[in-house]
C-alpha positions as CSV (number, residue, x, y, z in Angstrom):
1,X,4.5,-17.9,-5.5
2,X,3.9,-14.2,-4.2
3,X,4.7,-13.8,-0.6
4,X,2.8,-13.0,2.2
5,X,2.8,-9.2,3.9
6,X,3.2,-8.8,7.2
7,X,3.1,-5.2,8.7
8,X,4.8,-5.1,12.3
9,X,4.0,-1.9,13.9
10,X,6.4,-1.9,16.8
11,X,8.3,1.9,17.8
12,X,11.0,0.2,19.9
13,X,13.8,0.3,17.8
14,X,15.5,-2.7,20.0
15,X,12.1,-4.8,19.3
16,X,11.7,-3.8,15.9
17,X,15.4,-5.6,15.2
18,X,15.0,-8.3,17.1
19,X,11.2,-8.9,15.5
20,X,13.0,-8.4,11.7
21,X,15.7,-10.9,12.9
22,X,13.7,-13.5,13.7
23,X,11.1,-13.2,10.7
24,X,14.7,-13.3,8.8
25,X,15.1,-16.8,10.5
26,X,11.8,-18.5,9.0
27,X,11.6,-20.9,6.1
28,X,8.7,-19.4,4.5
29,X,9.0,-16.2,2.6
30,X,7.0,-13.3,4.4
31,X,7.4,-9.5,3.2
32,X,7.5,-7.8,6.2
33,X,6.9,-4.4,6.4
34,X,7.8,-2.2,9.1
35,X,5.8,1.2,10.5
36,X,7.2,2.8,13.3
37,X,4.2,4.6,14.9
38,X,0.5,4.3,14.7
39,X,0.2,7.2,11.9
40,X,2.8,4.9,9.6
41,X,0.9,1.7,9.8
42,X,-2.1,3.5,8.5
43,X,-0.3,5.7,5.8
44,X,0.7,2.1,4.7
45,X,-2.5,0.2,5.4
46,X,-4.8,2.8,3.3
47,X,-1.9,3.6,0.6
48,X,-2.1,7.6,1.4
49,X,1.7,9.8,2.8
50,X,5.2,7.9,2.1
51,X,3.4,4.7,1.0
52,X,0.8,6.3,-1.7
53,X,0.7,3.9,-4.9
54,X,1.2,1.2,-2.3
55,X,0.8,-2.0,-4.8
56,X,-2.5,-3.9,-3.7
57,X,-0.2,-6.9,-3.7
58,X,1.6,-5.9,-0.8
59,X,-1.9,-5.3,1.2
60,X,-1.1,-7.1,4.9
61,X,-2.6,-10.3,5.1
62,X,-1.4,-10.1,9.1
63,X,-0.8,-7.2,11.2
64,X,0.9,-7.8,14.5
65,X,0.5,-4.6,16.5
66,X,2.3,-2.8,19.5
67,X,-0.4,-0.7,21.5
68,X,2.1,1.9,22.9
69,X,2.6,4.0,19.8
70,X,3.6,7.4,19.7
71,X,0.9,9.8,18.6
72,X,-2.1,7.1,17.2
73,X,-1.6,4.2,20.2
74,X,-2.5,0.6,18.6
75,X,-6.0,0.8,19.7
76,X,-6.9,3.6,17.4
77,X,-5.3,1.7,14.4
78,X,-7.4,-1.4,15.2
79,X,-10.8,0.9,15.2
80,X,-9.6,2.7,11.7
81,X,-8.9,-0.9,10.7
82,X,-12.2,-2.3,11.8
83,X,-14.3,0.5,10.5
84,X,-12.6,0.4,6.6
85,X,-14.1,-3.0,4.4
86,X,-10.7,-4.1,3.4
87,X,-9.5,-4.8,6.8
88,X,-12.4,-5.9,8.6
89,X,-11.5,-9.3,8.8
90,X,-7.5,-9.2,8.4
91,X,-6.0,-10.6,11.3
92,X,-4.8,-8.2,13.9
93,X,-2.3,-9.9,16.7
94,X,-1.5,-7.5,19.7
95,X,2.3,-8.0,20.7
96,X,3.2,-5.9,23.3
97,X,4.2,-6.0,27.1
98,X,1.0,-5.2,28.7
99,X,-0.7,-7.3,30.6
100,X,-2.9,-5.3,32.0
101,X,-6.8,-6.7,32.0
102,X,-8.1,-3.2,30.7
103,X,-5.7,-3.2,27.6
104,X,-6.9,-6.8,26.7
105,X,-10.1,-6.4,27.5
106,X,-10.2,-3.1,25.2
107,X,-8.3,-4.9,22.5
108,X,-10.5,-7.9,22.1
109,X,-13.5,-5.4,22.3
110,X,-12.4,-3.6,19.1
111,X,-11.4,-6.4,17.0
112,X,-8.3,-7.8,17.6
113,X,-7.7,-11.9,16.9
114,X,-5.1,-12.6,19.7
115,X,-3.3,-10.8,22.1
116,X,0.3,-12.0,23.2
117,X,2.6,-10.5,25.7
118,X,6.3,-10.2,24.4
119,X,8.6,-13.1,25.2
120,X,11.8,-11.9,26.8
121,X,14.2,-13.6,24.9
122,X,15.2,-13.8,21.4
123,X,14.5,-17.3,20.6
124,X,11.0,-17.7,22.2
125,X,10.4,-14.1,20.5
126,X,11.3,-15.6,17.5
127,X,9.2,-18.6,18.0
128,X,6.3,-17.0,18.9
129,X,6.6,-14.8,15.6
130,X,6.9,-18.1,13.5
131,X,3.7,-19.7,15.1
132,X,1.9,-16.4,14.9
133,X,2.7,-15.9,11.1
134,X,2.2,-20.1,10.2
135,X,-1.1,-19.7,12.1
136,X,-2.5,-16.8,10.7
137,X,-1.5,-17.1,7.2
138,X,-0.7,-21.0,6.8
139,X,-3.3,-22.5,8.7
140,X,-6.4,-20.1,9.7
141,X,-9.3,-20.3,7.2
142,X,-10.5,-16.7,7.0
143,X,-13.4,-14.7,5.2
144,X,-12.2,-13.0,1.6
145,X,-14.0,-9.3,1.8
């Protein structure tokens, strides 16, 4: 059984580990892949920079996004996501710690399936990754491009 991809796009190096450590945690096998800023996550998503020859394999079935990126901020990622074909329909889940009305408001507006604040502490962190990842690519019925 191939896995599942994942990309996590999170620039906080703290919440990066803590995000790897509890996908580390979970039964089910996910290959999760990690871009650091906003201009990463696309180099990986559209296979051009470091991640050219990308395998089409390894094409994220579920991104869950940070919207304070250096450089490109998550909101620009989600509109070159939502313009390209292939990603039209791939689940995008804002994790971040806005909660500002105007940043979910925006985020829904271009695209984006779900928008979470980050749990302060490991384990509901961890949970909410698990539920997150079982929903979007266990149990969610979702439109092949």
């Amino acid at each position: 059984m191939s896995k599942d991809t994942i990309l996590l796009v999170e620039d906080h190096p703290d919440e990066a580990e803590l995000a790897l450590r509890g996908f580390a945690k979970m039964a089910d096998d996910y290959d999760v892949q990690l871009a650091r800023d906003g201009e990463e996550a696309l180099d990986f998503l559209f296979s051009r920079g470091q991640h050219r020859g990308r395998p089409s394999a390894r094409k994220p079935g579920l991104i869950i996004l940070d919207l304070s990126l250096p450089g490109i901020d998550g909101f620009e990622v989600v509109q070159q996501l939502r313009e390209h074909s292939d990603y039209r329909y791939t689940p995008v889940v804002v994790l971040t710690t806005s909660d500002e009305q105007s940043d979910i408001l925006q985020s829904y507006n271009l695209g984006v399936n779900s928008y979470l604040c980050k749990p302060l502490d490991f384990e509901n962190f961890s949970d909410v990754l698990q539920l997150v990842s079982h929903y979007w690519l266990r149990n969610n019925a979702a439109p092949r491009p």
